[in-house]
N, C-alpha and C positions, 0 to 999 in steps of 0.2 A: 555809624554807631557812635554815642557819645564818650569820651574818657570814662571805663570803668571806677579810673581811681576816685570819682564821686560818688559816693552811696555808701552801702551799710560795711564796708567792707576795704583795707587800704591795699594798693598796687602789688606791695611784698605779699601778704597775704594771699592775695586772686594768683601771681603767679607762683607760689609756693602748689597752691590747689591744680593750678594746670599742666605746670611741669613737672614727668616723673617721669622716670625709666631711662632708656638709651640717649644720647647725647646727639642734638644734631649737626653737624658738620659746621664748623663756622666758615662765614665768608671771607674772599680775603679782599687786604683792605683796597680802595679802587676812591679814585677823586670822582667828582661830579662838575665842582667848579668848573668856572672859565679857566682855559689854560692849563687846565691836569693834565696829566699824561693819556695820550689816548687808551684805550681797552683794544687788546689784540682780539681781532675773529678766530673763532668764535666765541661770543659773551659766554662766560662761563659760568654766570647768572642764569643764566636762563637755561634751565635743567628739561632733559628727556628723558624722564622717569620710565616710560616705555617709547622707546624709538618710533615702532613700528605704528604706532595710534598717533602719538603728540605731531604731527607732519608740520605744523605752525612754525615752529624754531628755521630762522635764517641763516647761516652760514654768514652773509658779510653784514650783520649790524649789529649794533646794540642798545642798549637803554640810556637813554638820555633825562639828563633834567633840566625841563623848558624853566623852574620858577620854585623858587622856596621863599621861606621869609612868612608864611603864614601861619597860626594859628591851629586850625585842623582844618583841612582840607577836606572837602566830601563833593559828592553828589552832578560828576561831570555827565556834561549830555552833549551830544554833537547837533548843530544846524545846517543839516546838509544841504540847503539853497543858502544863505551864508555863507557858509564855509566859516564858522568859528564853531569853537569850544566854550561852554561856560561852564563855572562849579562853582560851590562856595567856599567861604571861608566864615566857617561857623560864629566862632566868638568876637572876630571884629568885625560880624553883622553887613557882610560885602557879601554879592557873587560876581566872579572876575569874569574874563573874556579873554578868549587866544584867537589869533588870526590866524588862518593858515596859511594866506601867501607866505609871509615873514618869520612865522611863529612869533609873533609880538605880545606879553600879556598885560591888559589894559585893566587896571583898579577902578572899583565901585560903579561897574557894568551896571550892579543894585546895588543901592546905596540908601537909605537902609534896605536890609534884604530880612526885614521879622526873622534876625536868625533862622535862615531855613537851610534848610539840612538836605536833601535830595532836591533834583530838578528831571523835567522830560519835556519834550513839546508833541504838540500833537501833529496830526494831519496838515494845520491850515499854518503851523509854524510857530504858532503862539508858544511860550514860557511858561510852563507849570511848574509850582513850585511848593514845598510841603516844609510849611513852614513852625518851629519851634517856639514864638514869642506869644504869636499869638492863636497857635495849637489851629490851625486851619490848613485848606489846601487852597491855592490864589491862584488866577490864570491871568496875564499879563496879554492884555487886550493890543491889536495891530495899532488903533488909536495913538496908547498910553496909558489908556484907563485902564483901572485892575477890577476883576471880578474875581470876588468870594465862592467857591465851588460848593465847600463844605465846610463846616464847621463842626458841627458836630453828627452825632449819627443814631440809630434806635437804642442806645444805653447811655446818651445822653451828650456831653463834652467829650470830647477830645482830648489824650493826655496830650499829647505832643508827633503831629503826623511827620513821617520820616524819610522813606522816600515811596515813589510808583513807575507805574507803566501805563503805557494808551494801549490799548488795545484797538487796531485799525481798522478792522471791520465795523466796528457799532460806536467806535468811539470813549466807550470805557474805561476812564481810570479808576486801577485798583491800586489800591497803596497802603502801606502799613503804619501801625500807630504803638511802636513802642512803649513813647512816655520818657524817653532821655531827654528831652530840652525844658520835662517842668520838672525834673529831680537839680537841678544845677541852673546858677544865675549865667554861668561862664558860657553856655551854649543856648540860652534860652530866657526861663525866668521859672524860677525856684516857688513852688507852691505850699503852703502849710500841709497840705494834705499827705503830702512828698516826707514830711520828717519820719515818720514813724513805717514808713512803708513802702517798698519798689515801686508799687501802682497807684501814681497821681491822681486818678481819678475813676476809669472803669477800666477790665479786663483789657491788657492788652489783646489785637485783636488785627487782622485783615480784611481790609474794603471795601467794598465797588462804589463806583459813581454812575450811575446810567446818565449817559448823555442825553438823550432825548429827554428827559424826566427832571432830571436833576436829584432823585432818589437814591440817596444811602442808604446801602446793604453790607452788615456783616458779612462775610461767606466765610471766615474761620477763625479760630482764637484757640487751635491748639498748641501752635510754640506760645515758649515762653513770653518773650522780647521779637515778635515778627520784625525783622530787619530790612538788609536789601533784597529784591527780588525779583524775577523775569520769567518770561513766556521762553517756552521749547521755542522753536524755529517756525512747528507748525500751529504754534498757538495750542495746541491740547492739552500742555502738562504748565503749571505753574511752580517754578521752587522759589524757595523762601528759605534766607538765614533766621536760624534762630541761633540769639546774641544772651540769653537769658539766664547762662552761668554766672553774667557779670550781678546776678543781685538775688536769685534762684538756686540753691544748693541742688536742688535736685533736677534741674535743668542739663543738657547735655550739648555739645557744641557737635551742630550736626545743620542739612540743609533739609529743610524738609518739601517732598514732592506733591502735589495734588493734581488731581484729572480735572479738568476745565471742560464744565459740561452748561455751555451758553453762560448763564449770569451766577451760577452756582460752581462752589468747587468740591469734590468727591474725593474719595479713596484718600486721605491724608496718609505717607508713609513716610520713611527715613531716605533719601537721597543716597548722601554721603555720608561718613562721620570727617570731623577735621581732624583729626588725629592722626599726628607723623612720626616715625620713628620715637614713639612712646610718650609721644610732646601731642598737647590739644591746646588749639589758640581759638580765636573766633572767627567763623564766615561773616564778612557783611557783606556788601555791595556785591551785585551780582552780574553777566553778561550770558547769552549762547552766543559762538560761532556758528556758520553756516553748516556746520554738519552737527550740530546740535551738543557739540561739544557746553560744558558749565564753567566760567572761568570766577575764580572766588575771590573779590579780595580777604585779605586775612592779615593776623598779627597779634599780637600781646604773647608772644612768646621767647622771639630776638632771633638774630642772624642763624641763616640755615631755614629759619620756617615763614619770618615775617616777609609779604609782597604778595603773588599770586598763585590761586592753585587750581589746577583744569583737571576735571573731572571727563571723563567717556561720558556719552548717554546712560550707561550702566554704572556707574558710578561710581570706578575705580576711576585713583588719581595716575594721570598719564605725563602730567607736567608739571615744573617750576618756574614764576621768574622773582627771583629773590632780590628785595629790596632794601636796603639802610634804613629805611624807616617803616613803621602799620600802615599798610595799606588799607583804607576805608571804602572806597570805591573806584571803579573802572568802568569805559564805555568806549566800546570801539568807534573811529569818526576817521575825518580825511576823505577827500572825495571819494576812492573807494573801498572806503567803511576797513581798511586795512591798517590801521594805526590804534593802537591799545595804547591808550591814555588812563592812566594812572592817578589817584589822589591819595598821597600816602604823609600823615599825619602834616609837614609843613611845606610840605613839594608837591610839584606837580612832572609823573615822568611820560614818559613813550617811549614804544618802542614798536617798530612795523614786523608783522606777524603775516605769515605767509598762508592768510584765511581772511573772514569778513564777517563781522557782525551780521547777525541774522534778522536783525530790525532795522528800521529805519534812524530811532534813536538809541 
């Protein structure tokens, strides 16, 4: 999701409107740098809101930070023949690279990377990536050569697409289309149309790409700001952050659920709400664990709420792992799919989870 504090609306304002009520716990203070004092087992971040359901939480480790020094950070994806991680770094227009042998992280992986905001790859390996500069979705060819997926769709341009998922059976990327990277030069490129108005250009809205075809389809545009978003484990249910308080008054900070029925999506409902001890921040970036667990990143609220938040199937919140800075997005990787890798506003963290991404990427 892009910095709220651009648009109709300044930072004190939006969090005046989202915090209210009971106070949430602050964290206490802990180094990340090189050379800090280590963190006693167990991380005390990393919260079991119900024991008995969250089983993911380790006893001997904790959250580590591989890399800071950027910008905003978004949109990591794991290459599980690789073995690296990429994500970007929205405003100075990169998406980096982590090794996994080393944990190494390698600058201007993309270089330029069309300010793009979410990444995935597919089946055959390739680099998708949904890009803000120039409001498209690209697939980065085994060659070098880059192919155009989408551009735009049946209401016409593209405000600004943000991030997706493949779907492995048919090959379908669905992806969402906010419109943050043409409200702001900082993350994208600032449209006329953007002054007077949250929606750059047509209803924000939810995607398909039929692979075979190359045919764009709406399938829904009832959140406000569709955000990050992921397939259940068995592909049936699609949730989706909607981020759309940040410009939308009547909007609500909630995940929203849909039935996945072939190329169409069904039964639109409420998931989750974000709302913690009396405090509401934003979901973006989205993952399931193998038991179909929701894990959220989230933030714009401060210590005690900002990092991650896992939801049951049923959509009570079962866990924390609380971070120093908004976390924007998350995707499990490491050879097996057991390391929750983090993109929280200028760092990049981890932390190994005693569970497994339920997708490939």
């Amino acid at each position: 999701m892009a910095d709220p504090i651009i648009g109709r609306r300044s930072l004190g304002a939006l969090a005046g409107a989202l915090a209210a009520g009971a106070a949430i716990p602050a964290q206490a203070q802990r180094g990340y740098d090189r050379g800090a004092a280590p963190t006693r087992y167990p991380d005390a971040d990393i919260v079991a809101i119900d024991p008995k359901r969250f089983t993911a939480k380790l006893g001997n480790t904790t959250i580590r930070r591989l890399g800071t020094g950027y910008g905003w950070a978004e949109g990591p994806a794991w290459h599980a023949t690789g073995r690296f991680l990429i994500w970007s770094d929205i405003p100075n227009d990169e998406c980096l690279r982590l090794v996994e042998e080393d944990q190494s992280v390698h600058r201007r992986f993309r270089s330029p990377s069309g300010f793009s905001n979410g990444n995935t790859f597919d089946r055959e390996g390739r680099q998708i990536a949904f890009r803000h500069f120039h409001r498209d979705v690209l697939r980065y060819e085994a060659d070098g050569s880059t192919t155009v997926l989408a551009a735009r769709g049946p209401d016409g341009a593209f405000n600004a697409p943000n991030d997706g998922v493949v779907h492995p059976q048919d090959g379908a990327i669905w992806f969402t289309d906010p419109g943050y990277g043409a409200l702001m030069n900082y993350e994208g490129q600032r449209v006329p149309e953007s002054a007077n108005s949250p929606r750059p250009f047509i209803k924000e809205a939810i995607y398909r790409i039929d692979a075979q075809t190359g045919q764009v389809a709406k399938v829904a545009d009832q959140p406000f700001k569709p955000n990050g978003l992921c397939f259940s484990p068995d592909y049936r249910r699609l949730y989706v952050a909607d981020s759309g308080k940040s410009h939308y008054d009547e909007a609500k900070n909630i995940i929203w659920m849909f039935d996945v029925d072939g190329p169409r999506l069904t039964n639109p409902r409420t998931f989750c709400d974000m709302e913690l001890n009396g405090k509401s921040g934003f979901g973006d970036g989205l993952r399931c664990d193998e038991q179909g667990n929701v894990w959220v990143g989230a933030g714009w609220v401060g210590d005690g709420y900002d990092g991650v938040h896992v939801f049951a199937p049923d959509g009570q919140r079962i866990g924390q792992i609380r971070l120093p800075e908004i976390c924007a997005n998350l995707c499990f990787g490491g050879t097996r799919r057991n390391h929750l890798y983090m993109t929280a506003s200028q760092s990049l963290y981890m932390v190994p989870v005693e569970t497994r991404g339920a997708h490939f990427c």
